[in-house]
C-alpha positions as CSV (number, residue, x, y, z in Angstrom):
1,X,-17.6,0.0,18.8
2,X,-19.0,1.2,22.0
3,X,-22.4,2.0,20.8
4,X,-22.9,-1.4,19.4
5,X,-21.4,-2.6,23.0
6,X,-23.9,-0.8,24.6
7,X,-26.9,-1.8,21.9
8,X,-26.1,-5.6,22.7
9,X,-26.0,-5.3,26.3
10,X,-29.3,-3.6,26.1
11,X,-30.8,-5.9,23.8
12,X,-29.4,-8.7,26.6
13,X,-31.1,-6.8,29.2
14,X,-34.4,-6.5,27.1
15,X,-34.9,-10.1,27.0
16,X,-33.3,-11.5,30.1
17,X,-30.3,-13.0,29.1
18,X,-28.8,-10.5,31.7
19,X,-31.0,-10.3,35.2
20,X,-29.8,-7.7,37.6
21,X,-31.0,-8.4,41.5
22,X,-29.3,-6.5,43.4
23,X,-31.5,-6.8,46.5
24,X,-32.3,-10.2,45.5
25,X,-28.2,-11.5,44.8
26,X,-27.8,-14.8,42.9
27,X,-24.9,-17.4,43.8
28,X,-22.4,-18.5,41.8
29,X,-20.9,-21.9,41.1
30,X,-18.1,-20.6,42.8
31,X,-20.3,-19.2,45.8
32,X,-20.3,-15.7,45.4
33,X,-23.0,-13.7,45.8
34,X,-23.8,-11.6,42.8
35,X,-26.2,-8.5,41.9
36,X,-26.1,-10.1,38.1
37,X,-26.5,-13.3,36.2
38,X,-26.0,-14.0,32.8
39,X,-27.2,-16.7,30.2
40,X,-26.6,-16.2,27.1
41,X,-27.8,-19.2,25.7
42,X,-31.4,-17.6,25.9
43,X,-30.5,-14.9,23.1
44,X,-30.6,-18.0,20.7
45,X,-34.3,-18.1,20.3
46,X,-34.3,-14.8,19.5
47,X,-33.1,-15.3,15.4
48,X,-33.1,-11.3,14.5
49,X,-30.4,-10.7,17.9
50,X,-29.0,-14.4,17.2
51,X,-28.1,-13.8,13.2
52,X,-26.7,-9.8,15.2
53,X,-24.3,-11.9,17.2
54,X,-23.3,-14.2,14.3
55,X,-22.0,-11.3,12.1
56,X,-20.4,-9.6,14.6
57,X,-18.3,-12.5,16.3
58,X,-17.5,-13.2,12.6
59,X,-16.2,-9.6,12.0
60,X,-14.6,-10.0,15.4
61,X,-12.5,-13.2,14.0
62,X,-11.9,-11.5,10.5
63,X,-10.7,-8.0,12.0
64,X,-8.5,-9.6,15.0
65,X,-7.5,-13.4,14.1
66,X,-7.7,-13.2,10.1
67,X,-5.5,-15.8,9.8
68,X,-8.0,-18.3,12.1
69,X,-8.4,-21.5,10.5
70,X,-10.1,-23.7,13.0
71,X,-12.8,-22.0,15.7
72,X,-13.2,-23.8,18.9
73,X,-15.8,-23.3,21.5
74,X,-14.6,-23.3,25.3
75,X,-18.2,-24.1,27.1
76,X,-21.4,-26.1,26.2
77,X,-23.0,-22.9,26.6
78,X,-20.4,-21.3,24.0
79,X,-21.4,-24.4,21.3
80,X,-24.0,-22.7,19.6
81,X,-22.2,-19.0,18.6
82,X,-19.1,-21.2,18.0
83,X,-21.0,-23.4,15.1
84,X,-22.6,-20.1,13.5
85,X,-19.5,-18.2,13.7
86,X,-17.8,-21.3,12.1
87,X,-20.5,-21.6,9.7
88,X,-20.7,-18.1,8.6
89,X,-16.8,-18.2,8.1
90,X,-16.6,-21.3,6.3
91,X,-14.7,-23.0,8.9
92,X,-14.1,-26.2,11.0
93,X,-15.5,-25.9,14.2
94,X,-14.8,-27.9,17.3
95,X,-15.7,-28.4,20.7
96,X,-13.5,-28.6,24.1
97,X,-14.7,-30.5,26.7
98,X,-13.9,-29.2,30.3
99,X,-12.3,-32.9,30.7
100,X,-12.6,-36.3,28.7
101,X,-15.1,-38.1,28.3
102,X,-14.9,-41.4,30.9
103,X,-15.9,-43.8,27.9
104,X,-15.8,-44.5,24.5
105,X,-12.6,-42.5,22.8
106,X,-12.6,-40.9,26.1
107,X,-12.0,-37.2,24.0
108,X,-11.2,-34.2,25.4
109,X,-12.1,-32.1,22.0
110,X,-14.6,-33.0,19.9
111,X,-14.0,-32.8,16.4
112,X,-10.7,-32.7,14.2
113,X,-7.2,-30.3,14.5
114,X,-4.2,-30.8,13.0
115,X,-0.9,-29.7,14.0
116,X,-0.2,-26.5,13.4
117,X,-3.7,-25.0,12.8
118,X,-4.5,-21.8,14.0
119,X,-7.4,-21.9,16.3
120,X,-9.9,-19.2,17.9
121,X,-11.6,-20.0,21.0
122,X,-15.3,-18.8,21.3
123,X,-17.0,-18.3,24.6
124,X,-20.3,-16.7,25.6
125,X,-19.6,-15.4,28.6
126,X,-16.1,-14.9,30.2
127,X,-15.6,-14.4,34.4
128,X,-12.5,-15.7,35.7
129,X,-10.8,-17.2,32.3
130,X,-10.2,-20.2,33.9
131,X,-11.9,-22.5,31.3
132,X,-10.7,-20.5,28.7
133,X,-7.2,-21.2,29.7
134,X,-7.9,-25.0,30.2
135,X,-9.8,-25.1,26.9
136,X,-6.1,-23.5,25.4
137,X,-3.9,-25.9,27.2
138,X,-6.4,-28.8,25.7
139,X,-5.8,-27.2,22.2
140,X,-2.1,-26.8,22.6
141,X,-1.8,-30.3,23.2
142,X,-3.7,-31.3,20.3
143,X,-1.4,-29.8,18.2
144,X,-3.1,-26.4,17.5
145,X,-2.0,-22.8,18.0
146,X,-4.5,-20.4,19.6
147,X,-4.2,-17.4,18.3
148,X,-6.6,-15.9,21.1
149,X,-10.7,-15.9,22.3
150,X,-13.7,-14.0,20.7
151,X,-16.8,-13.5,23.1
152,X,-19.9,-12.4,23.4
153,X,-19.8,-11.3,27.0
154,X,-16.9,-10.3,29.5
155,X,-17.5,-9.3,32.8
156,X,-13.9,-7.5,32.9
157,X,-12.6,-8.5,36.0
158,X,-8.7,-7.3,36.6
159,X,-7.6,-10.8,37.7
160,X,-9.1,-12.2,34.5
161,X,-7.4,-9.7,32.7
162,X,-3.9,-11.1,34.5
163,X,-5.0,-14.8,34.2
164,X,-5.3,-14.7,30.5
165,X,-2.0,-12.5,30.2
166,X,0.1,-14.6,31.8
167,X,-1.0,-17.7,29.5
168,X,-0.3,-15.0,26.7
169,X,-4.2,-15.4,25.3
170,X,-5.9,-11.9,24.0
171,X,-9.2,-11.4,24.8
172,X,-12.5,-9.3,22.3
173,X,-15.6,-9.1,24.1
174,X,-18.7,-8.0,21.9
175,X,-19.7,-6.4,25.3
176,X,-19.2,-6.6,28.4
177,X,-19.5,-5.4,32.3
178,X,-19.2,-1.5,32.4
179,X,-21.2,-1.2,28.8
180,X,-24.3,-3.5,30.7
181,X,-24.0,-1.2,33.3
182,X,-24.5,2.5,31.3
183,X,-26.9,0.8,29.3
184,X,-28.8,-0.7,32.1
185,X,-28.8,3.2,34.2
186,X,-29.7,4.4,30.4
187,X,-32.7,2.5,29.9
188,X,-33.9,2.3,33.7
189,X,-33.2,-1.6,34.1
190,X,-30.9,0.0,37.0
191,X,-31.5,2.9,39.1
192,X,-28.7,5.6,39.2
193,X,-28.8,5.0,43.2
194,X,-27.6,1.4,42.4
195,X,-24.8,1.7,39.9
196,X,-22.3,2.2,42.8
197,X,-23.3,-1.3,44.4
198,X,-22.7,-2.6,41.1
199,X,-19.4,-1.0,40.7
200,X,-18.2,-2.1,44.6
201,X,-19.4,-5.8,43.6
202,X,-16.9,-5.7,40.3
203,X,-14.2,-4.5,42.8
204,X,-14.1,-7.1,45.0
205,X,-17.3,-10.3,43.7
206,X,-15.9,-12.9,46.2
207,X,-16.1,-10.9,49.5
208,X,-19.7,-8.7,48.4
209,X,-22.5,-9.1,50.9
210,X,-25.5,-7.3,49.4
211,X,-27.2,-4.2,50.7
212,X,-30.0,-4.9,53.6
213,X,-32.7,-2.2,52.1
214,X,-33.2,-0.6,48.6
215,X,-32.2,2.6,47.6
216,X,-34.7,4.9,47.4
């Protein structure tokens, strides 16, 4: 498991899906500053790493959540592994909005449970685990049980971690933080000088001011 963790984050790295600027931060929606970003959406038109991700977010499902019945995805940017996961299971897939919809049915999840139905939540990338706790509460009071979340991509924080233990969800990355980290100092996307930077940013994201010059 931790080779193919590493493998995946590297094939992220290779085509962009994770950018690391430390020098050069990004900002968040939630107005950190950060050395990485991550969009995963771009790995879709990539089919070889695409149909990758598909077969091993459905082993995920099969080897943690065997009893799953519906899968759910928590983000639009989680839509797409959530259909072909649900596809290459044979099962119903829906989608939770982060709030309803101001017209028309006015849903908040799109697409059909039924009491009782044991649900999987798919996400692409997880951070704080707050939508994936809204997305559960939305599902709970549709009726469904959620047996936990399956996802490509976790950054690992501790209060994430705490978040989704409290609401009593479990959480399988594919990969996540630390793995993109060896595997980015492995295949020079990082220099060794840099990983500590990294690793102080991961301690503490919200307060994190970058550095003023490179490493040498």
């Amino acid at each position: 498991m931790e080779l193919l963790s590493q493998q995946l984050a590297h094939s992220l790295l290779k085509i962009s899906a994770i950018k690391l600027q430390p020098y050069s931060p990004f900002t968040w929606v939630r107005g950190w500053s950060s050395p990485i970003y991550t969009d995963n959406r771009i790995l879709f038109s990539h089919p070889r790493l695409r149909n990758a991700i598909k077969i091993e977010l459905a082993r995920l499902i099969l080897e943690h959540y065997p009893e799953a019945e519906v899968i759910a995805s928590v983000t639009m940017g989680a839509i797409a592994p959530g259909a072909i996961v649900a596809d290459a299971l044979g099962l119903p897939f829906v989608y939770v909005r982060d709030k309803a919809k101001d017209h028309g049915l006015e849903n908040t999840i799109e697409g059909d449970i039924r009491p009782g139905q044991k649900v999987v939540l798919v996400e692409d990338i997880v951070s704080t685990g707050a939508n994936c706790v809204q997305a559960a509460q939305s599902v709970a009071i549709a009726g469904g049980e959620v047996m936990g979340i399956a996802a490509l991509f976790s950054y690992e924080f501790e209060a994430s971690r705490d978040t989704l233990e409290q609401e009593g969800l479990t959480l399988h990355a594919l990969t996540g933080y630390h793995a993109m980290l060896e595997a980015a100092v492995a295949t020079r996307y990082l220099k060794p000088g840099d990983l500590s930077m990294l690793e102080r940013w991961h301690d503490d994201p919200e307060n994190w001011m970058p550095p003023a010059t490179p490493n040498d």
